[in-house]
C-alpha positions as CSV (number, residue, x, y, z in Angstrom):
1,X,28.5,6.9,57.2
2,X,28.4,10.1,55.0
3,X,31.1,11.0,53.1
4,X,30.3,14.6,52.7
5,X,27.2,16.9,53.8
6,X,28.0,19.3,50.6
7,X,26.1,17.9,47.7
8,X,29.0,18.9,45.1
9,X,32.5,18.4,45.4
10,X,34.4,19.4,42.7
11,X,32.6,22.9,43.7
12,X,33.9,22.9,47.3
13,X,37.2,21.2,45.6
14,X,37.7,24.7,43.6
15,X,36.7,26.8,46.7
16,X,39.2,25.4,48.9
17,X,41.8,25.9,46.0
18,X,41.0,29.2,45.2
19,X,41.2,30.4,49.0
20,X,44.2,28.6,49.7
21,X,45.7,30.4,46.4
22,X,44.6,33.9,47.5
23,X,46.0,32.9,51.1
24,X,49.6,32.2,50.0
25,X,49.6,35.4,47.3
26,X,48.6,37.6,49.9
27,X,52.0,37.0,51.5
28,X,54.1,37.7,49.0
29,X,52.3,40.2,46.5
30,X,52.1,44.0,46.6
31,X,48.9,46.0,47.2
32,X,48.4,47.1,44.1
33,X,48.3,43.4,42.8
34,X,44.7,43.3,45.1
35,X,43.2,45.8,43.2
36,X,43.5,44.2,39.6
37,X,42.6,40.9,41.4
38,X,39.2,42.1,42.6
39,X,38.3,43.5,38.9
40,X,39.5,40.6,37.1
41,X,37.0,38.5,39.6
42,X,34.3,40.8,38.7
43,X,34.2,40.4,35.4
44,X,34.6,36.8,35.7
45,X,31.6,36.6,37.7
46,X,29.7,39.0,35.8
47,X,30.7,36.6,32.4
48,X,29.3,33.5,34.5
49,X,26.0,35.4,35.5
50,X,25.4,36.2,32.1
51,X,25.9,32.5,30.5
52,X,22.8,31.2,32.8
């Protein structure tokens, strides 16, 4: 029996987390909140991209 057709978990772990975070802020914070979310992930990701 297989446990799991993903390959790593602690990466799907940290998606699920992540979404489910997002899922319950969205209820409660303003619009404006969205907006320095979304640059905040950028540069996160842009940071990531550039240390491989």
């Amino acid at each position: 029996m297989r446990r799991c057709f993903f390959r790593n978990n602690k990466k799907l772990g940290a998606f699920f987390l992540t979404l489910g975070s997002l899922i319950i802020l969205a209820l409660i914070m303003p619009p404006i909140f969205w907006c320095f979310a979304l640059g905040a992930a950028l540069i996160l990701i842009g940071i990531c991209m550039l240390r491989r």
